[in-house]
Every structure is written in structure tokens, then in C-alpha cells.
Backbone as numpy.savetxt, mean C-alpha at the origin, in Angstrom:
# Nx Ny Nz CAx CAy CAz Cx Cy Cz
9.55 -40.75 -10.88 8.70 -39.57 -10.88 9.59 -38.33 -10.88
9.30 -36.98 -12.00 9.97 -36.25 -11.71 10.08 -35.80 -10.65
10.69 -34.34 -10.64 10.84 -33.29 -9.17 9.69 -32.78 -9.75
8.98 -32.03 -11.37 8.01 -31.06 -10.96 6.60 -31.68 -11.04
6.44 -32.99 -11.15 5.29 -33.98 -10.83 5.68 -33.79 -8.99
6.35 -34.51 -8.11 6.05 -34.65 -7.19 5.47 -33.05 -6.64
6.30 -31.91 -7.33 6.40 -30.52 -6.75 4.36 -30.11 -7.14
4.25 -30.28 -8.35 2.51 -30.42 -8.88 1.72 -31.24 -7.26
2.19 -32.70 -6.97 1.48 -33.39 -6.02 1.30 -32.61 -4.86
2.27 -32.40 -4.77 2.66 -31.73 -3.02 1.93 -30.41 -3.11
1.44 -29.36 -3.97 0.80 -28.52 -4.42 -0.67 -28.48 -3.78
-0.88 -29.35 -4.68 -2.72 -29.93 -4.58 -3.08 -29.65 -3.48
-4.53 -28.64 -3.49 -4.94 -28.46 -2.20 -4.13 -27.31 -1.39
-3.12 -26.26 -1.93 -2.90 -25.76 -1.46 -2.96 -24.39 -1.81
-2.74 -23.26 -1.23 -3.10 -21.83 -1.99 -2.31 -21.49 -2.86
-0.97 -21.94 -2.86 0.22 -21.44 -3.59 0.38 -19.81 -3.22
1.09 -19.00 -4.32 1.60 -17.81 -4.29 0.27 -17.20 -5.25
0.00 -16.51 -4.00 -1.13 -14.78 -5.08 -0.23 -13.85 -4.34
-1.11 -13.04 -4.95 -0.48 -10.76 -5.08 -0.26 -10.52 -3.43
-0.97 -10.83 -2.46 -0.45 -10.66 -1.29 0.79 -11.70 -0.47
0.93 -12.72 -1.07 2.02 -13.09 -0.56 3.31 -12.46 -1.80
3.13 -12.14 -2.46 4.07 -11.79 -3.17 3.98 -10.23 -2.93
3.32 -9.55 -2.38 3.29 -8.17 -1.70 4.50 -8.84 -0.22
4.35 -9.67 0.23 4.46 -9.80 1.78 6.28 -9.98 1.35
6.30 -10.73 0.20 7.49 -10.89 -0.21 8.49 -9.79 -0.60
8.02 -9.08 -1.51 8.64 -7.85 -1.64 8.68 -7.01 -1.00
7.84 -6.53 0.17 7.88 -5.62 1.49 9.25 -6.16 2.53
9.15 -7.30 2.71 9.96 -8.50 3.42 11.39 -8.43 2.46
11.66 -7.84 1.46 13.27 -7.76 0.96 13.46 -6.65 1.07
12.46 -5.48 0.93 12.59 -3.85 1.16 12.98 -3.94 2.27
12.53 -4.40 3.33 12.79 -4.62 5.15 14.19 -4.85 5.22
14.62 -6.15 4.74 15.92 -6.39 4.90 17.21 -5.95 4.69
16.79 -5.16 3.02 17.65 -4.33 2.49 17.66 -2.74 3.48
17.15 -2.47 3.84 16.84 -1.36 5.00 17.47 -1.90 6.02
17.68 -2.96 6.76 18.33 -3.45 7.51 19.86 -3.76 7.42
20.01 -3.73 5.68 21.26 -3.96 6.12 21.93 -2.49 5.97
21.34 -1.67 5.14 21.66 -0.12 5.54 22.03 0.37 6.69
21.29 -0.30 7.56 21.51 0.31 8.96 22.58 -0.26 10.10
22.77 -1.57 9.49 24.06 -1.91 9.76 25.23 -1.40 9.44
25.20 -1.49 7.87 26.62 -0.44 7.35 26.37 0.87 8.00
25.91 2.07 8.13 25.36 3.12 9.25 26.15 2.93 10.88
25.39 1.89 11.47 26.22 1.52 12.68 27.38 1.07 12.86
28.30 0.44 12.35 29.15 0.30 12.34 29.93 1.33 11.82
29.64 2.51 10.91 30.23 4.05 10.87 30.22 4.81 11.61
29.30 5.00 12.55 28.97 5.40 13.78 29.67 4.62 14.87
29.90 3.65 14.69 30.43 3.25 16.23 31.60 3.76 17.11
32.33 4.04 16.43 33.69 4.38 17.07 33.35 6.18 17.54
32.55 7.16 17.47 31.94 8.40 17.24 30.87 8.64 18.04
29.76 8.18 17.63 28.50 8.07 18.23 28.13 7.01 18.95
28.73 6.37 19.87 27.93 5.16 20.05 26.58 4.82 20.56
25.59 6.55 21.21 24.39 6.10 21.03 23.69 6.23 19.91
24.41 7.07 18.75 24.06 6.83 17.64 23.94 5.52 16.95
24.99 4.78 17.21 25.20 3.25 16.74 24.43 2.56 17.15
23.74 2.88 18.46 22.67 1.76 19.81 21.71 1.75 18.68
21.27 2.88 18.23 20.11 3.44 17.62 19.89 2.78 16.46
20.90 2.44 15.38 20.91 2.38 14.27 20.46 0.37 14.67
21.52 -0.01 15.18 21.75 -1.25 15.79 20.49 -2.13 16.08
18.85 -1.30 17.12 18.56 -1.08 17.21 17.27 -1.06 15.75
17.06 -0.26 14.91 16.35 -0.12 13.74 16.47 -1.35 13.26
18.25 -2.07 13.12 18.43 -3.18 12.07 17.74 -4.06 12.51
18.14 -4.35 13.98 16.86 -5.71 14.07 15.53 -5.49 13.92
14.40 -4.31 14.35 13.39 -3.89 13.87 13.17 -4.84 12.60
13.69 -4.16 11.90 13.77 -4.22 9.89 14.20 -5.53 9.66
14.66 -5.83 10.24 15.46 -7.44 9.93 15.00 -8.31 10.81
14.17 -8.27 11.81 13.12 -9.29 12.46 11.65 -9.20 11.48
11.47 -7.68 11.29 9.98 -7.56 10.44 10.48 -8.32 9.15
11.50 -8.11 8.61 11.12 -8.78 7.29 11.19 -10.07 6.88
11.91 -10.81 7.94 11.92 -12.59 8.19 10.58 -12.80 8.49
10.14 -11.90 9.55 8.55 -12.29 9.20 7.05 -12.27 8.38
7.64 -11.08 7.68 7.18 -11.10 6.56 7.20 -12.25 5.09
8.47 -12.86 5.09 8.89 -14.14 4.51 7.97 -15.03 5.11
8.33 -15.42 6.06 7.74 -16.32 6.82 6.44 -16.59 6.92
5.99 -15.50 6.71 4.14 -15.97 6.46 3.97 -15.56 5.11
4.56 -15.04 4.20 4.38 -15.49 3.02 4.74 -16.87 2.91
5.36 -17.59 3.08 5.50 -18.84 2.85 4.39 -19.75 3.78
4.17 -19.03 4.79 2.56 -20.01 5.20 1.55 -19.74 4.44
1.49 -18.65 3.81 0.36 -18.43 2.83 0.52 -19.49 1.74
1.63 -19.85 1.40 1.65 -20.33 -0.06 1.57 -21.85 0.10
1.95 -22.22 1.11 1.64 -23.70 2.02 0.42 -24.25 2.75
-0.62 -23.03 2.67 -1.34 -23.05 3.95 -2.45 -24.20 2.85
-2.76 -24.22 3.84 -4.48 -26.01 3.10 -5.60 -25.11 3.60
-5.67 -23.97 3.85 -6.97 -22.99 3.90 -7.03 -22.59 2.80
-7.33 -22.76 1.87 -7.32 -22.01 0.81 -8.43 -20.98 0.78
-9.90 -21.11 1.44 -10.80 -20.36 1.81 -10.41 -18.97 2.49
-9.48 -19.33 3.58 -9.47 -18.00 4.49 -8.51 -17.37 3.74
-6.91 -18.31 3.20 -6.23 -17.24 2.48 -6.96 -16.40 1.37
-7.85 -17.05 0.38 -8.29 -16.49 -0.80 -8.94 -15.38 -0.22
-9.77 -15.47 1.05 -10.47 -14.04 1.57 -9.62 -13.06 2.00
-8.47 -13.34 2.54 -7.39 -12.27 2.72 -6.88 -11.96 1.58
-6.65 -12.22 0.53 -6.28 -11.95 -0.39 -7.36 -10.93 -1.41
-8.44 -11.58 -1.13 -9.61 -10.31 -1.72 -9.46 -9.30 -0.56
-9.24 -9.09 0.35 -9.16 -8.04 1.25 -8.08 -6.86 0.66
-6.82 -7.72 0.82 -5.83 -7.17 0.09 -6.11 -6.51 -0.91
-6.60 -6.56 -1.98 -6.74 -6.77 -3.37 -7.93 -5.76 -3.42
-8.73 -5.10 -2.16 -9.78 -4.73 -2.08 -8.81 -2.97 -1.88
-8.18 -3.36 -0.77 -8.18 -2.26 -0.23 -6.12 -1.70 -1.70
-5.67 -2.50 -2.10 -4.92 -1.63 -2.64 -5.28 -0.86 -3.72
-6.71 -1.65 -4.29 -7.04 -0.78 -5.48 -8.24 0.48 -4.96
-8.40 0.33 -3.68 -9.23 1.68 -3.07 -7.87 3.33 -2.91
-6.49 2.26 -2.54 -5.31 3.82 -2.74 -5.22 3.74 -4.30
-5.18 2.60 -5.30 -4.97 3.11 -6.56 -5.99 4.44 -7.24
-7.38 4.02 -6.75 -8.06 4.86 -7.02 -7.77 6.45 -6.67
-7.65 6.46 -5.25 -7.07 7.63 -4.89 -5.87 8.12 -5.26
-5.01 7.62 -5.71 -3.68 7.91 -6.09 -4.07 8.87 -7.58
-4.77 7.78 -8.23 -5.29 8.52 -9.92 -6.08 9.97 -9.63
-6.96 9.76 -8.56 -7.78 10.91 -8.32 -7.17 12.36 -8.06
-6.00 11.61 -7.29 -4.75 12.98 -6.90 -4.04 13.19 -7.98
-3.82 12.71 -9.24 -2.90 12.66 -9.85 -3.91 13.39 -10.96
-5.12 13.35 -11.25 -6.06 13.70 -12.26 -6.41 15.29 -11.41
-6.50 15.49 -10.33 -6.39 16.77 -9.42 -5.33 17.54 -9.78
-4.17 17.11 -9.80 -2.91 18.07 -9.54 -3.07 18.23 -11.50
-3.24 17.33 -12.44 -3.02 17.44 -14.09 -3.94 18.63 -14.11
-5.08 18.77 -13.24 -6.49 19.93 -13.90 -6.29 20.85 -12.70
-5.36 20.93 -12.40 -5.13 22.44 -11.20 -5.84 23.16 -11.79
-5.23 23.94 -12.43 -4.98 25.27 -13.16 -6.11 25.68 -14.63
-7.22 24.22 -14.49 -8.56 24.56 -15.46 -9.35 24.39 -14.27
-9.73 23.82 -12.64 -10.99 23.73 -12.25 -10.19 23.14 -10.86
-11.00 23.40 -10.27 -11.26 23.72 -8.81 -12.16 22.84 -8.08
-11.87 21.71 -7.27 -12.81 20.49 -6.82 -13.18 21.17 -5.26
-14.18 20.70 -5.03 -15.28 21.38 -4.16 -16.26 20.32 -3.45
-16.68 20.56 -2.37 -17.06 18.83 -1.69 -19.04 20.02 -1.64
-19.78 19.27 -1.48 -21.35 19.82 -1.80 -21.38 19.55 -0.02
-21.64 20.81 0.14 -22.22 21.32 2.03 -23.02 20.12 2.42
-24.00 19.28 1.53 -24.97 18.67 2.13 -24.65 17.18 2.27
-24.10 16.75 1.48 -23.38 15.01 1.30 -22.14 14.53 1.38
-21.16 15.75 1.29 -19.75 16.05 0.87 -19.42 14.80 -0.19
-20.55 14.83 -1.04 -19.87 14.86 -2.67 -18.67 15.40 -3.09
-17.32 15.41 -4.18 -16.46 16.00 -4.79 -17.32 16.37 -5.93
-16.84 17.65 -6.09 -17.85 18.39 -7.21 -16.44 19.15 -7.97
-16.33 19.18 -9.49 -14.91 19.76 -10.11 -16.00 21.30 -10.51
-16.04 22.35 -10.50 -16.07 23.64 -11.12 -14.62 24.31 -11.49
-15.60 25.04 -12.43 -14.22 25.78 -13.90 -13.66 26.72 -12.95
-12.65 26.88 -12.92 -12.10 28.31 -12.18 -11.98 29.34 -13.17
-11.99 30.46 -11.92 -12.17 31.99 -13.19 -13.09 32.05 -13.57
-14.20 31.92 -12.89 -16.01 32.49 -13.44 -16.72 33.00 -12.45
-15.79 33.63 -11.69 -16.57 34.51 -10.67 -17.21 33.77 -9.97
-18.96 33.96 -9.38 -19.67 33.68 -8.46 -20.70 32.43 -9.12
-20.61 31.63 -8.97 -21.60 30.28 -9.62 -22.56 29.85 -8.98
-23.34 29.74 -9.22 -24.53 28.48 -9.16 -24.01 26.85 -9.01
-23.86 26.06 -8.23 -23.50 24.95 -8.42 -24.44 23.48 -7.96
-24.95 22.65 -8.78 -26.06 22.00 -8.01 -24.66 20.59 -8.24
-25.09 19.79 -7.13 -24.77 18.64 -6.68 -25.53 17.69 -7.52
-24.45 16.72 -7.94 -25.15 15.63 -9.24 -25.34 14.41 -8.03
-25.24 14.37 -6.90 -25.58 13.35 -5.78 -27.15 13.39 -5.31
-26.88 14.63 -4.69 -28.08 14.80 -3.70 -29.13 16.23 -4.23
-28.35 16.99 -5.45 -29.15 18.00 -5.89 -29.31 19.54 -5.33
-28.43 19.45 -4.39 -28.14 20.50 -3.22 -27.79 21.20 -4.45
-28.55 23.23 -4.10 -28.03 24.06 -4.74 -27.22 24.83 -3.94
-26.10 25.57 -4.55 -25.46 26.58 -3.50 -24.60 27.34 -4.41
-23.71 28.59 -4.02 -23.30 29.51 -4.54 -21.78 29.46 -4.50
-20.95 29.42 -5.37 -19.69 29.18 -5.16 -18.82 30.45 -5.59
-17.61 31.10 -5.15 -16.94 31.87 -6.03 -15.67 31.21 -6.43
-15.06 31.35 -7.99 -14.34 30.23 -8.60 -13.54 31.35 -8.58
């Protein structure tokens, strides 16, 4: 029997690797690599600062305990025989990073239309409402709740 038949067997029934363990993974090498920064750091510091060095010393294990554990349950994720509860953490995940993607675009579609219009939340629902800037005193009705009110742009 090969290695990737038995590796297929041993599989079965299990969650394998999705976007949050492979989030957990790449957070978990950012960690480490930060950790070892702070080693090279402390040991520049040591002979100089040495509560500077405590400090740094200090951070590395922080960063370098968090990110073994971050490994570490990525790899229970990808092993785990729940496949139910992981798959629901994983829609969780998956829920909430595309709720900052959204916001990220929203800020990013904000800062592109500065300088044509002016976003504005409606007094009554706090709707986001975009009006033109540079038109003086407006009329503005709310496409939510219908609220009228008076704006100066």
C-alpha cells in the first residue's frame, strides 16, 4: 500500500485543513517570526539595558508560546473527527472575516469618493446615507426608514 493511500485512509472522517486552520497557521509563523525578532533585540540589549533585555526576553516567549499554540490547534483542527463543530467554527470564521472585508472596501470606497460626497448616518435609524458635497443646504430623505431632514453639504 502506498504512503498517499494509507495518508487518504487515515484522512477519512476527518476535517483536514480549511481557511481557519490555515489562518491559525499563518498567524502562528507571524508569532514566531516576531519572536525571534525579539530575541535578536535582547540579546543587543543585554549587555546595556538589561531591563530592557527582561522586557524583550519576556515578549519572545509571549510570541513564541502564542504561536506553538496556534500550530498546535491548527493541527487539532485538521485531525479533529468533529467535523460538525470544526466546520461551524470555520463558518464563524469565515463569517466574521468577510464582515471586516466588507468594511475594509467600505473605507476604502469612502476615502476614493472624499472629495465628490460626504456620508452621513439618518438621525432616526443611523442608516449611512452618501450626499454630493458643495450644494449648500439639502433636503435629504433616508432610503431605510424615509426620515426627512435638512443637511448642509
Amino acid at each position: 500500500m502506498k504512503f498517499r493511500d494509507r495518508l487518504m485512509r487515515f484522512m477519512q472522517g476527518r476535517n483536514g485543513a480549511d481557511e481557519f486552520a490555515r489562518f491559525c497557521n499563518g498567524t502562528g509563523f507571524g508569532l514566531l517570526m516576531t519572536a525571534l525578532v525579539f530575541t535578536v533585540i535582547s540579546s543587543g540589549l543585554a549587555a546595556n539595558h538589561p531591563v530592557g533585555a527582561l522586557v524583550f526576553r519576556i515578549l519572545y516567549w509571549v510570541f513564541y508560546l502564542g504561536g506553538l499554540g496556534l500550530f498546535g490547534y491548527s493541527l487539532f483542527r485538521t485531525f479533529s473527527r468533529s467535523v460538525y463543530k470544526r466546520q461551524a467554527e470555520n463558518t464563524r470564521f469565515l463569517y466574521q472575516k468577510n464582515r471586516l472585508r466588507r468594511k475594509w472596501e467600505g473605507w476604502k470606497d469612502r476615502w476614493k469618493n472624499r472629495k465628490d460626497y460626504r456620508y452621513i448616518r439618518c438621525p432616526k435609524c443611523r442608516q449611512q446615507l452618501r450626499v454630493p458635497k458643495n450644494k449648500g443646504k439639502i433636503r435629504v430623505t433616508c432610503s431605510k426608514c424615509g426620515e426627512k431632514f435638512i443637511i448642509k453639504t
